[in-house]
N, C-alpha and C positions, 0 to 999 in steps of 0.2 A: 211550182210546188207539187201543182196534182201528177207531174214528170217522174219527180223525185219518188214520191209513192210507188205509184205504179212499177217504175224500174226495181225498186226494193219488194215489192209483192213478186214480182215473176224471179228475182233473183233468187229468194227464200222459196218459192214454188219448185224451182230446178234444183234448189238443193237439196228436197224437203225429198223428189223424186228420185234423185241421185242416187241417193242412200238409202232408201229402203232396200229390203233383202229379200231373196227371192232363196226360198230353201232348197230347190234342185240345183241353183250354182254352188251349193256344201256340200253336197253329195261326191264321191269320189267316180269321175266315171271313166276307164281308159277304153280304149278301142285299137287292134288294128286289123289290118288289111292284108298281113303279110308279105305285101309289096312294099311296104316299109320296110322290111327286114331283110331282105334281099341286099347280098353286099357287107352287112354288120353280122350274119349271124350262115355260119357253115354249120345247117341242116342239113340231112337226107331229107325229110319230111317234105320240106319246100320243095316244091315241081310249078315249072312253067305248062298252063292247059289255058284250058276254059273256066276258068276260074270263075266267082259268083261277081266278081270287081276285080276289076287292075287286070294282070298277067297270074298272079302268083297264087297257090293255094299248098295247103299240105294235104300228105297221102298218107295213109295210117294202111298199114298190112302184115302179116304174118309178119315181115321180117322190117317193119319199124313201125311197131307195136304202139309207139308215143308221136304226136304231133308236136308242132315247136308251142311254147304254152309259159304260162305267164308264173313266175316262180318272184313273191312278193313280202317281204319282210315286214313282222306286227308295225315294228316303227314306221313302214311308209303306207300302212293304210290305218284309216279308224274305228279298230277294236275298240276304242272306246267309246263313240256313237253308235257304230252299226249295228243293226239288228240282227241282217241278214246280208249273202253275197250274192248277187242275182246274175248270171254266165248267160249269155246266148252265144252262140256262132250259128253261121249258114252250113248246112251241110248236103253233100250227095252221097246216094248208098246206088252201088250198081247190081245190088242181089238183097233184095225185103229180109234175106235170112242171117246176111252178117250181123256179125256184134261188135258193132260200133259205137260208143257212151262218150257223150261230153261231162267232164269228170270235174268238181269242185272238193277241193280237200284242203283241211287245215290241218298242219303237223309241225308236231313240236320237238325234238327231240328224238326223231323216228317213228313217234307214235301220234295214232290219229287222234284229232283233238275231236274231227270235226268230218264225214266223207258223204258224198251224194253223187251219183252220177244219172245221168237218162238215156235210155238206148236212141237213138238214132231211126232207129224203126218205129220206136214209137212217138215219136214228133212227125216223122218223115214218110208223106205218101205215099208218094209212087218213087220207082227208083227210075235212075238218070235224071233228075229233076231236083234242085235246089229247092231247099226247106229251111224255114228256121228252128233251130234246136235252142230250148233253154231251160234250165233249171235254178233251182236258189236254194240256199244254203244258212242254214240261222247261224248264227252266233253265239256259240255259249257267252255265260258272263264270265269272267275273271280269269281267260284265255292268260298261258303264260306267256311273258313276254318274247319268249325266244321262236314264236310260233309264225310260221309261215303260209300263206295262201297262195295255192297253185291251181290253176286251173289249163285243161288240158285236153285232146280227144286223143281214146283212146281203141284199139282194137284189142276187144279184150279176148281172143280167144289165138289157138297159133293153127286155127285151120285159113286157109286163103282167102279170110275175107278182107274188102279192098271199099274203102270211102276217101272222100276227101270232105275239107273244110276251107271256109273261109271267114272273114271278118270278124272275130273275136268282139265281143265289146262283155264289162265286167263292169257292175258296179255295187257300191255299197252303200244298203239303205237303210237310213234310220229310224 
């Protein structure tokens, strides 16, 4: 009988542990590497280097001004949880003077709901040296539904300046 017990205590103990919830597994958090993308997706951006991980990084410069970057519809993330949208990537700057910005923006319609970006210069130390870039982005309340979350790097000027990136990671906290 004290079997019986016992096996029913640890049984309701495992279950009791099972199920509790751990609030960062709600959180929405994607990531990649670029080297995922390789194959599924014809970039300019994407270039084979020395990249921060894997093979693959994207180049952002006068003449492709945008990096491959994450273009997300309100329906597949939680505007209605989130607070905020929090972006990092790794980045290199091979000149402290480029205008390189990893860019969070919400747009609805063509118009911004929601825009933040950070230069690259000012996350990132020294140049030829991988840094992490990140910023965050609040959430209005009552975003319409038709609003989209894009996040991106971008060089923002059309004189020759020349970064790369890598490792993307984006999430949304409540």
């Amino acid at each position: 009988m004290k079997k019986i017990y016992f096996l029913l205590f640890i049984t309701f103990t495992c279950m009791f542990f099972s199920c509790s919830s751990d609030k960062k597994n709600d959180a929405l958090i994607i990531t990649n590497n670029i080297d995922q993308m390789v194959g599924w997706a014809q970039n300019p951006s994407i270039i084979k280097g020395e990249s921060h991980s894997g093979n693959y990084m994207c180049k952002v410069d006068a003449y492709t001004p945008y990096s491959f970057g994450l273009s997300l519809s309100s329906e597949d993330f939680p505007t209605k949880k989130a607070k905020s949208v929090k972006a990092s990537v790794w980045g290199k700057l091979f000149n402290q003077n480029d205008s390189i910005s990893l860019v969070v923006e919400l747009v609805s319609k063509g118009q911004f709901v929601g825009w933040t970006g950070i230069a690259f210069s000012n996350a990132i130390s020294n140049t030829n040296e991988w840094g992490k870039v990140e910023v965050s982005l609040d959430i209005p309340k009552n975003i319409p539904a038709e609003t989209f979350l894009r996040v991106y790097v971008w060089s923002t000027k059309k004189t020759p300046a020349y970064g790369v990136c890598d490792d993307f990671e984006i999430s949304c906290v409540e």
